[in-house]
PAMAR-925528 format. One record per residue (C-alpha): residue in three letters; x, z, y. Coordinates in steps of 0.25 Angstrom, whole numbers, plus 2048, in hexadecimal, padded with zeros to 3 digits. Each point is the difference from the previous one (the first is absolute). Last residue first. Layout:
BEGIN
("ALA",(X,Z,Y));
...
//
This chain:
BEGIN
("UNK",(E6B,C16,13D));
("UNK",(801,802,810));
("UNK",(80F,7F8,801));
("UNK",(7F9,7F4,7F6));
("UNK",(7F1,7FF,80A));
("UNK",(80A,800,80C));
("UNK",(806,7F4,7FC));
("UNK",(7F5,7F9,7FB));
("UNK",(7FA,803,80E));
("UNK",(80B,7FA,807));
("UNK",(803,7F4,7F7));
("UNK",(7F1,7FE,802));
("UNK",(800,801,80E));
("UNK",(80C,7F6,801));
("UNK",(7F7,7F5,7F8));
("UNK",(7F4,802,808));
("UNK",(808,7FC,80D));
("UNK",(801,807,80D));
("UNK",(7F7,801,80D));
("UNK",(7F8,809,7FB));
("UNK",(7FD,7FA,7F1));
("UNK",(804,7F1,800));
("UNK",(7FC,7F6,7F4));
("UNK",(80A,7F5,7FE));
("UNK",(80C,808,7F9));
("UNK",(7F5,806,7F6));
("UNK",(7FA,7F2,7FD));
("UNK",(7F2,7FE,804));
("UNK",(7F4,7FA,7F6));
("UNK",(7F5,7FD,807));
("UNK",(7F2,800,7F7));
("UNK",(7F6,7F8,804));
("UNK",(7EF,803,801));
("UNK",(7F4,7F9,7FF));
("UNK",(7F0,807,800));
("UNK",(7F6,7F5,7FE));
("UNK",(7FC,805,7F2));
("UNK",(802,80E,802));
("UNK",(7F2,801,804));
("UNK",(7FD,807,80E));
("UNK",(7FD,80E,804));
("UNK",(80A,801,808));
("UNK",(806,80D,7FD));
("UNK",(7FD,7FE,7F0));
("UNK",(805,7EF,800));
("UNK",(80C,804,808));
("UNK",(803,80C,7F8));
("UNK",(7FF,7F8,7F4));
("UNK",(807,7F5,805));
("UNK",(80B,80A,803));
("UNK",(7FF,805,7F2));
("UNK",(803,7F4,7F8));
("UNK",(80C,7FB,80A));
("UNK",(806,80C,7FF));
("UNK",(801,802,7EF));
("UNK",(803,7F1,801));
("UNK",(80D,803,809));
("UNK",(803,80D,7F8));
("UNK",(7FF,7F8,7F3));
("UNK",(808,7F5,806));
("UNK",(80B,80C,805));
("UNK",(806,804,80A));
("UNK",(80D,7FB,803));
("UNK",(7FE,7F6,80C));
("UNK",(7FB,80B,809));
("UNK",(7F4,801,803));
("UNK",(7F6,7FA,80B));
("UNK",(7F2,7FD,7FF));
("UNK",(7F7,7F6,805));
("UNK",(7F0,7FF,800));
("UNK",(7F6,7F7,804));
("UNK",(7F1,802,801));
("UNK",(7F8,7F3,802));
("UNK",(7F0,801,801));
("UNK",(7FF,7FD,80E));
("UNK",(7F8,7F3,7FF));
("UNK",(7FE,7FC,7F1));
("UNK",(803,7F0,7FF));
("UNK",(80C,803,7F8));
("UNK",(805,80E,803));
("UNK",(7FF,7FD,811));
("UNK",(807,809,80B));
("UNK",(801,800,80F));
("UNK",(7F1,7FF,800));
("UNK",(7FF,810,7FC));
("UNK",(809,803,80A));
("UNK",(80D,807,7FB));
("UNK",(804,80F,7FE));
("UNK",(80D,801,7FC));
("UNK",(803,80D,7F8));
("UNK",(80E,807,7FE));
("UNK",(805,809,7F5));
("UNK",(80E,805,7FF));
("UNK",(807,80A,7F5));
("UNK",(80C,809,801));
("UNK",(7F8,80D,804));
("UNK",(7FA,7FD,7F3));
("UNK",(80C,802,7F7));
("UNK",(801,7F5,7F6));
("UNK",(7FD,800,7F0));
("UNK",(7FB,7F2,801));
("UNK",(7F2,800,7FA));
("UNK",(7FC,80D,805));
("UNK",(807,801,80F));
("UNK",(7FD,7F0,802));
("UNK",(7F1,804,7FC));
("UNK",(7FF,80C,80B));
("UNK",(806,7F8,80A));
("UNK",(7F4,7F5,7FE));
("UNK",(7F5,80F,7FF));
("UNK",(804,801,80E));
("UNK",(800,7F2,805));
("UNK",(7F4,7FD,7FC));
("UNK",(7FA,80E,803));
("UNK",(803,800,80D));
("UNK",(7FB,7F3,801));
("UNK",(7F5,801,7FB));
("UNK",(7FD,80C,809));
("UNK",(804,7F8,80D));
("UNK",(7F5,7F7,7FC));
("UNK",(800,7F3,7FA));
("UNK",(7F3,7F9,7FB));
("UNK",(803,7F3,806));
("UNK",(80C,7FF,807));
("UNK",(807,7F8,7F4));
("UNK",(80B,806,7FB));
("UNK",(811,7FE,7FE));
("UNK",(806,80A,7F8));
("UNK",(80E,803,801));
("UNK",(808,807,7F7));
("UNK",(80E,806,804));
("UNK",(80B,807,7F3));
("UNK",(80B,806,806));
//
C-alpha cells in the first residue's frame, strides 16, 4: 500500500536520479515499515523551475507526500519523513532546509488494492497467514 510522491524541480534531474529516487524511496518504506517491496509505489513530478519558489529562491521547492495507512505508527511516520528529506537533500544535491513533506494517513476500508479494499485484503492474508502456521 504505502505511495510516495516527490515533487522536483527540473534542474539537475536525469533519468538516473530518478531511478535512484524512487528506487532507494521503496527501499526505505520496505525498512522502516516492514512491508513487502513489490507492494510499494514511488512517483516523480518534474516541475519547471519558475513554477516553484521557497521564499524568494526560484525553483528551490521539493515537496513530498506519502500515503500509509492510518495505523502506522508516529515513530514510523517521523522515521520516513527523516529519510525522505535525506534522500531528497543527497539525490538532489540540495539542503534539507527548503525540503517539505506531508504525511496522509488512509484507512484500511478507504484505501483500494486491485480494485478491492485494503481492509478485505488483510482479512484475506491474515487468514491465510493462521491456516500456513
Amino acid at each position: 500500500m504505502p505511495v510516495v510522491s516527490f515533487n522536483v524541480p527540473e534542474a539537475g534531474m536525469s533519468r538516473e536520479r530518478g531511478q535512484q529516487l524512487c528506487r532507494r524511496a521503496c527501499e526505505i518504506f520496505a525498512s522502516v515499515l516492514t512491508a513487502p517491496v513489490e507492494r510499494i509505489r514511488a512517483y516523480i513530478q518534474v516541475f519547471p523551475e519558475w513554477a516553484a519558489a521557497s521564499g524568494n529562491e526560484a525553483g528551490a521547492a521539493p515537496f513530498y507526500q506519502f500515503y500509509v495507512l492510518a495505523d502506522r505508527s508516529p515513530e514510523q511516520v517521523a522515521e520516513l519523513h527523516r529519510r525522505f528529506t535525506v534522500l531528497l537533500a543527497e539525490v538532489l544535491g540540495i539542503e534539507s532546509r527548503v525540503i517539505r513533506g506531508a504525511c496522509i494517513r488512509v484507512e484500511p476500508e478507504d484505501w483500494g488494492i486491485a480494485g478491492g479494499l485494503a481492509s478485505d485484503a488483510r482479512k484475506t492474508e491474515i487468514a491465510t497467514r493462521r491456516v500456513s502456521s
